[in-house]
N, C-alpha and C positions, 0 to 999 in steps of 0.2 A: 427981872434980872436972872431968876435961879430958871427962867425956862430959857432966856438965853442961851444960858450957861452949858443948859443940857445940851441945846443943838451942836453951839460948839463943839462940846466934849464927843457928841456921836458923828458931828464931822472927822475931829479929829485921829477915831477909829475907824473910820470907812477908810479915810487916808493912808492907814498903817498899814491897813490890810490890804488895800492896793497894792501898795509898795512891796508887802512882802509876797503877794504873789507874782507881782512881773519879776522880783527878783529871781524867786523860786523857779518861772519857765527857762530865765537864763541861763541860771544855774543847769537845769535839767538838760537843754538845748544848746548851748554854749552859747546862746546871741549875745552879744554886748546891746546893751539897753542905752537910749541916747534920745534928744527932743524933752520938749516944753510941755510941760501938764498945764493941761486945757479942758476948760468946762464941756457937760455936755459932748464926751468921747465916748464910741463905742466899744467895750470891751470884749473879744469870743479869745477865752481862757480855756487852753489846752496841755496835758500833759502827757508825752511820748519818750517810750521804752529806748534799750538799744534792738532791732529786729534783724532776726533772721536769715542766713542766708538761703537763696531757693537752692531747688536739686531735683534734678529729672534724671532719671537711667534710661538713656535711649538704647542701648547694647552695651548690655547682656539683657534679655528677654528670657521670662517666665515660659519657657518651651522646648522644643528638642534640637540639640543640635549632633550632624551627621560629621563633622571633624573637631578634633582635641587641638590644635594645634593652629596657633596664630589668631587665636580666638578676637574681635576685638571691639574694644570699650571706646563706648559714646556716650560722656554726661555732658548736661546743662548744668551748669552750675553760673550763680552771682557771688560765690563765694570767693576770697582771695584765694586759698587752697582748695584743693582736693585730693584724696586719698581713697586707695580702697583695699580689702585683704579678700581674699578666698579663705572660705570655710574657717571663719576665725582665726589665720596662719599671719605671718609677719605683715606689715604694710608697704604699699606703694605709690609712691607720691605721681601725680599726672599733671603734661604741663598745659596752660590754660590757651586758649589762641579764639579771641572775643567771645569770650564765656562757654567755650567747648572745648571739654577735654576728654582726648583721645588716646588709647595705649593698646597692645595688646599681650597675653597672658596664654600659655598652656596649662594642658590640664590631665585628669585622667579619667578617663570610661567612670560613670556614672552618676550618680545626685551629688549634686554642688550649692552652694549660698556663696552668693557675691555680695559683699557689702560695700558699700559708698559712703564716704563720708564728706561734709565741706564747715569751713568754717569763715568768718569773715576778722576784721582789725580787730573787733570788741571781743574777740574771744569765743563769738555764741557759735555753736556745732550744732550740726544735724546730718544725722542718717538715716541712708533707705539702706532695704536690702532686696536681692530677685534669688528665689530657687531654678535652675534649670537640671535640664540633663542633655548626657555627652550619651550617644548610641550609635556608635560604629555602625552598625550592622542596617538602620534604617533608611539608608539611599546612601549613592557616591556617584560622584558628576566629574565625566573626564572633561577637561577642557585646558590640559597644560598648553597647548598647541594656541596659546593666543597668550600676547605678551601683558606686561603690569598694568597697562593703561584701561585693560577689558574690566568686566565686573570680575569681581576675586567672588565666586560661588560657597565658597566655603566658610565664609565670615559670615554666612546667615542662616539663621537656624530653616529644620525642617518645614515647620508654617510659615515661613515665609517666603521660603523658594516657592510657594503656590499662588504667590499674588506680588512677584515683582516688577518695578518699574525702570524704566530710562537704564536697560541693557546695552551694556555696551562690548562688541568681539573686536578685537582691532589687532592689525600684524602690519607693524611697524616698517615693512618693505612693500606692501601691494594696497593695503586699503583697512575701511573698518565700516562695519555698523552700528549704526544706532535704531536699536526698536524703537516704536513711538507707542505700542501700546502695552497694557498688562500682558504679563505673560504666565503660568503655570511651568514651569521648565519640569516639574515632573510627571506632568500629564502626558507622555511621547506615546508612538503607537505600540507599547507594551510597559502601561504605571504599574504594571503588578510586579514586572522583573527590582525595583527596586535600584535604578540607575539611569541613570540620560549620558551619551556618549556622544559631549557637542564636537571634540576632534576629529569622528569620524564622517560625519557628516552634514558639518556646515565648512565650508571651502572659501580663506579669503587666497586668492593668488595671481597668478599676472592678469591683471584685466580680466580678471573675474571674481563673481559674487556667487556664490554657490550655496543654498542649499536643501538636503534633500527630502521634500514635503512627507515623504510617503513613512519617513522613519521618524521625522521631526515636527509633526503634523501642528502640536500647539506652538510653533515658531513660524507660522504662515500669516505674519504679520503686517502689518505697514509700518515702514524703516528708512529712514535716510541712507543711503551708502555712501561712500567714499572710495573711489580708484586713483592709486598713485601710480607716479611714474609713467607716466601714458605717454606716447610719443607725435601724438597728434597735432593737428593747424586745428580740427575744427572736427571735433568727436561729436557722433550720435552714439544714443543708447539700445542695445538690443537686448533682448529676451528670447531666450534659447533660440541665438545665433539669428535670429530677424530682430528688423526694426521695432524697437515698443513706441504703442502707442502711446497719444498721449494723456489717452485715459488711467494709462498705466505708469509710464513715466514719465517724471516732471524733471529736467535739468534746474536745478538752483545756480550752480560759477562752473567754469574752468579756467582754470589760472594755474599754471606754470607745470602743465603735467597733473595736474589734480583735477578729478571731475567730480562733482557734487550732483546727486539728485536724489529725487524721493523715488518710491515703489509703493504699490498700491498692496500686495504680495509677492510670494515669494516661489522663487524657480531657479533658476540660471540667468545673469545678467552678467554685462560685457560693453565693449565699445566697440569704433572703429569709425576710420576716417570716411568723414561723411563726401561723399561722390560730387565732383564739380561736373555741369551739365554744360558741358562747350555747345556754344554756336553754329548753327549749320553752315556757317562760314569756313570755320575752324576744320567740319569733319570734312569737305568735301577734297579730293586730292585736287593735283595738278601733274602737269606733264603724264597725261595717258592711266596716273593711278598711284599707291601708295603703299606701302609694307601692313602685314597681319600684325597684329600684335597677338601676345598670347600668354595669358599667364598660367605657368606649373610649374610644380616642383615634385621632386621623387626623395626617397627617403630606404636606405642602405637594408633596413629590416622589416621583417612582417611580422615577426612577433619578437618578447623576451620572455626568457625563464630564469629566476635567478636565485640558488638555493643559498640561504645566510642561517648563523648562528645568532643565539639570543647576547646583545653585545657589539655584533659584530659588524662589518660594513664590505660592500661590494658594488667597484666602479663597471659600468655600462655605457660604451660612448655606439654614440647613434651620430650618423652623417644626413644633412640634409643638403638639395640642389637643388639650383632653380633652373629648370629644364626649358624656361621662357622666354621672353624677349622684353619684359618687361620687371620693375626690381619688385621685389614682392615683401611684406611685411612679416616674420613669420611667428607665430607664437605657438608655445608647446605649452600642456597645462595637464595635471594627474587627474584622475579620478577613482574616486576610492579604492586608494592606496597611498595618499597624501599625507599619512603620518608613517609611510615609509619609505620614501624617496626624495630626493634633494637634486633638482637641477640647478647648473652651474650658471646657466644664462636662457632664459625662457622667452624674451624679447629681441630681436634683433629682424634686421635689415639683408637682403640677400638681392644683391644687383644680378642683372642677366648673366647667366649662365655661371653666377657663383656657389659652392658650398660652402658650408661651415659645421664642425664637428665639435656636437655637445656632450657632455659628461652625464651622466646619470649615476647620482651617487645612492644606493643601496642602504639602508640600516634598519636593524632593530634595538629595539629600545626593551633594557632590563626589564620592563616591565611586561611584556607581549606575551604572552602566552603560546608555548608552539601549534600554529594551524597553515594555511595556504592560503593565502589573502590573493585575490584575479579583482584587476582593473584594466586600465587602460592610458594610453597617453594619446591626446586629442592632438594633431599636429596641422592649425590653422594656418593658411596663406592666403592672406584677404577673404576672399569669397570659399574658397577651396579649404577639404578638410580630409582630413587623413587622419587614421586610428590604427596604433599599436597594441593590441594584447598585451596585457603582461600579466604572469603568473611567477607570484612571489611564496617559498616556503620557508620558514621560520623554524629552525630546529633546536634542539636543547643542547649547550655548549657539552662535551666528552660525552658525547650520545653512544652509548653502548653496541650498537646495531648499526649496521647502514642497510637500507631497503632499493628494491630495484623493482619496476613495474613496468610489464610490455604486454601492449597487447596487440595480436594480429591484424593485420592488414584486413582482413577481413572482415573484421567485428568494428571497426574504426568509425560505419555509418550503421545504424542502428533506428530502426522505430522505436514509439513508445509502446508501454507493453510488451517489450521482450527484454532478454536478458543482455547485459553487456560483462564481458569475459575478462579475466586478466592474469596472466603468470607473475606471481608474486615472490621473488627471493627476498632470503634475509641473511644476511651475514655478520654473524658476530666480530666485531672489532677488537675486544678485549679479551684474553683468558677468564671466564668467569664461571666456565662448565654450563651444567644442565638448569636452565634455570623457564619458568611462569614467564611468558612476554603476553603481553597486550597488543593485541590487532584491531585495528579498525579500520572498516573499508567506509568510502562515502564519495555520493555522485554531487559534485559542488557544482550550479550554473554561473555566469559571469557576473553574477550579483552578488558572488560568494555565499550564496543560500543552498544550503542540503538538499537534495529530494529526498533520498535514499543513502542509508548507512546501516550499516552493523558491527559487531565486534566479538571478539571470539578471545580468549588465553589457552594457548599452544605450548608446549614446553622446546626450548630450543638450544639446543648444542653445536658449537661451530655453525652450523648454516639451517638454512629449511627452505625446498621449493615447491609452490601448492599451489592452484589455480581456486579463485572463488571469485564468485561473480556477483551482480544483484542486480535487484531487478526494478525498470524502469517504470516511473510511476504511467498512467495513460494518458494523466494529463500535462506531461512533459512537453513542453513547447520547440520547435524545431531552434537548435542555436548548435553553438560547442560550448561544451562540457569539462569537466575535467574529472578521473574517476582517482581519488588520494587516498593514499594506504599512510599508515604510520606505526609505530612499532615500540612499545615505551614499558621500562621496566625498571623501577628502583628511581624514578620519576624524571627518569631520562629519556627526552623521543627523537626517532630519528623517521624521516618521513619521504616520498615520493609521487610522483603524478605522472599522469599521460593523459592530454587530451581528445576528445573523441568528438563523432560528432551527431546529433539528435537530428531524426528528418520524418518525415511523413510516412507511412508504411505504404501511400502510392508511390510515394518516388521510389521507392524500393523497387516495389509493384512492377512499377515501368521498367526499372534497371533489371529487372528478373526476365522482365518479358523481351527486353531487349538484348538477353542475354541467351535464351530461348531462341529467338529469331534466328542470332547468329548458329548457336549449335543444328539447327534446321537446315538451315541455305548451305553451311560446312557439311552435311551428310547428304545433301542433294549433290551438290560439288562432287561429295567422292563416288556414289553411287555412278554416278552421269560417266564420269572419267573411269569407270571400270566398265561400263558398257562400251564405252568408244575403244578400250583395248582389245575386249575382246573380240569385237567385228573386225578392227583393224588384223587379228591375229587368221580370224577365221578366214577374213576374204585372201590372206597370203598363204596359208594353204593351199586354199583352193587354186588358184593363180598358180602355186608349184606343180599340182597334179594335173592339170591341162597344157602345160608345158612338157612333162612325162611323155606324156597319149603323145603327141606334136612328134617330139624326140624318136619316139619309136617305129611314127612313119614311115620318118626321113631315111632312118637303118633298114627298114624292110624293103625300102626300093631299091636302096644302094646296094641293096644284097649281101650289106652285114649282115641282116636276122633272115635265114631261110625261114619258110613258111611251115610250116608242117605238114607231111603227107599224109593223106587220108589211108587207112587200112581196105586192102585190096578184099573184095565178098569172094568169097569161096563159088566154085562152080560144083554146081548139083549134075549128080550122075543121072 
């Protein structure tokens, strides 16, 4: 009985203690507890906390960043809130959008701590924090010239511009790219300058992809592109103006004016209506034969010059015609001068023997710095290409001086290795008196690249006129030239050009000896023609004094001229 008793009694505590720990999970867990106690159940007895919420600082990064301004925040967070302050200063709440939250903060030039905070319902918190720095001065990346939808460059610190991905340039009227591989954007063909300048030489615009390997060389990628507004039935892809292949390009859609394809790299790409190959049914005539067809078009200029202030703007209309019998397609497209000109309508349609006159809108932009920027405007008509010069100078708004540059006719074609010449005026604009100017001469080729320059501080009152020259490298290549002077004082400049033009020292050669020639065959000329006068003079003489003798016969027989008598001989005694 009393060992009964016992088992009882230590069932009866196995029992209680049961009870009060499933009570105790409930309680802890909130489950409501429910069902029939049954022999032989298995129990795994567990007890859990309230936990923590996560938190990752995806941006702001432990590294350098090259802008202050629009800086921007990416956490992970499971937390219901998130928060964060700079450098232990006020806080700011961030709003959550499926567990990332995003914001962004300015700042000021130098070491910084960002902290993060997040918390969850139960109250528990947790922060991180990242040291960075802000450093102006360690890279700047122009690339306003592509709208919101591009990569924004600036929202990522300096280690990272050397290993990013899925780049994206897009201009919301003509096209966009997409990289497909890593890129170093600051590796260009000069990482020591401390800047990459993708506005100036990556080109989205009408029906074209543009850009230029030789400046942008870690941007020789493989990239999907995208051409809008195209006016095609049925577009092929070309590569600097021929057909790419298809090694090279792959068409993905075209649908509705938009053309989709990949590029293996990178050059010049473009479209254009792919050629229908009629029937030898079709080409052959009737009745005896059939009209030429003929496509051209002429175009009103050969070149532009067009001097603007920093600011300022200046319209240029150009006329095109079609000179053919057939309507021709006609596209106008810039090159490197694209962040300074704005055409009005760069696609259009020109039936037989129509024109139509485009605007060329001019500007510089506060930010430019005064130089002389030469490009060109490429002027396509289907098959047919036509190129305008253009030479653009950029001056300082209330430029102190105006500068004037001529050079002789003479000096206008020039070998390399020798000198090219220029009379240089300068004219003060404002009453300022005697004051320090800055000159500088420089030979720019159409690539806007320097060969040759110098610079000299003159002291200049009212005016100054002075000839200086400089001297051509030998390995100057045959083109035009432009030789720019400029003039800047009190950080005002006012500037001038004249273009010349670079040629072989045979062609010279030949033009000297051809020049020679003529001076030769011109002194045989007069030589020859002064002997033939003077025979012609001498034989009329003669001719008048054998007419004389003749003359004086006729009088001695007629017995006008008696004869003269001889003197009678004396007679000897």
């Amino acid at each position: 009985m009393k060992k009964r008793s016992i088992v009882y009694f230590i069932l009866l505590l196995l029992l209680i203690l049961i009870t009060s720990v499933i009570g105790i999970k409930a309680q802890i867990t909130g489950e409501s507890v429910t069902g029939e106690a049954t022999q032989n159940v298995g129990l795994n007895i567990s007890i859990q906390g309230a936990t923590a919420p996560t938190l990752t600082i995806e941006k702001i990064r432990n590294e350098t960043y090259f802008n202050n301004n629009s800086l921007k925040i990416k956490i992970i967070s499971t937390g219901t809130s998130v928060w964060y302050n700079l450098d232990n200063t006020g806080n700011t709440s961030l709003t959550e959008n499926n567990n990332e939250f995003e914001g962004y903060f300015n700042t000021s030039i130098g070491s910084h701590i960002f902290y993060a905070f997040a918390n969850n319902s139960n109250g528990t918190t947790i922060a991180k924090n990242v040291t960075f720095i802000i450093d102006l001065s360690k890279y700047n990346v122009s690339y306003e010239e592509f709208t919101w939808q591009s990569t924004k460059f600036n929202e990522y610190s300096y280690e990272e511009m050397q290993n990013l991905t899925n780049i994206t340039l897009y201009n919301a009227n003509y096209g966009k790219i997409n990289f497909n591989e890593i890129i170093n954007v600051t590796d260009d063909s000069n990482p020591y300058d401390n800047q990459s300048n993708i506005n100036d030489y990556i080109n989205i615009s009408s029906n074209r992809i543009e850009i230029n390997s030789d400046i942008l060389p870690n941007f020789n990628k493989s990239a999907t592109l995208t051409l809008y507004n195209l006016a095609f039935t049925n577009p092929r892809i070309l590569i600097d103006n021929v057909v790419c292949s298809s090694s090279i390009c792959a068409q993905n859609s075209y649908s509705g004016g938009t053309l989709n394809f990949n590029v293996t790299h990178f050059t010049a790409y473009s479209s254009e209506e792919t050629p229908v190959v009629s029937s030898p049914e079709s080409q052959s005539s009737t009745g005896g034969g059939g009209s030429n067809k003929e496509k051209a078009f002429a175009i009103d200029k050969e070149n532009i010059k067009v001097s603007i202030k920093k600011g300022e703007t200046e319209n240029v209309k150009i006329t095109v015609k079609n000179t053919g019998n057939q309507n021709l397609n006609i596209n106008l497209e810039p090159f490197n001068i694209n962040n300074l000109i704005k055409i009005n309508e760069s696609n259009f349609i020109l039936k037989e023997k129509e024109s139509k006159t485009i605007n060329l809108e001019f500007y510089a932009k506060e930010s430019i710095k005064p130089s002389i920027f030469l490009g060109y405007i490429k002027i396509s008509g289907d098959s047919m290409i036509k190129e305008i010069p253009v030479t653009i100078e950029v001056e300082s708004p209330d430029a102190l001086f105006d500068i004037i540059i001529s050079i002789s006719k003479s000096s206008l074609r020039v070998a390399p290795g020798n000198e090219i010449e220029a009379n240089i005026k300068v004219y003060e604009l404002k009453n300022i008196g005697r004051v320090d100017t800055e000159l500088k001469y420089s030979i720019i080729n159409n690539k806007s690249e320097v060969i040759a320059s110098s610079k000299e501080t003159i002291a200049i009152e009212n005016q100054a006129d002075f000839i200086r020259s400089l001297h051509i490298p030998d390995s100057a290549k045959e083109g035009n030239y432009v030789f720019y002077a400029t003039a800047t004082y009190n950080e005002k400049t006012a500037s001038s050009s004249q273009s010349f033009e670079i040629v072989e020292s045979k062609t010279i050669k030949e033009k000297n000896q051809v020049n020679y020639v003529i001076l030769i065959t011109l002194f045989i000329i007069l030589i020859t023609l002064f002997i033939i006068v003077y025979e012609i003079r001498k034989i009329k003489k003669h001719i008048g004094l054998h007419h004389v003798k003749i003359d004086a016969q006729i009088l001695k027989k007629e017995g006008y001229i008696k004869p003269k008598e001889k003197p009678e001989k004396k007679m000897e005694k």
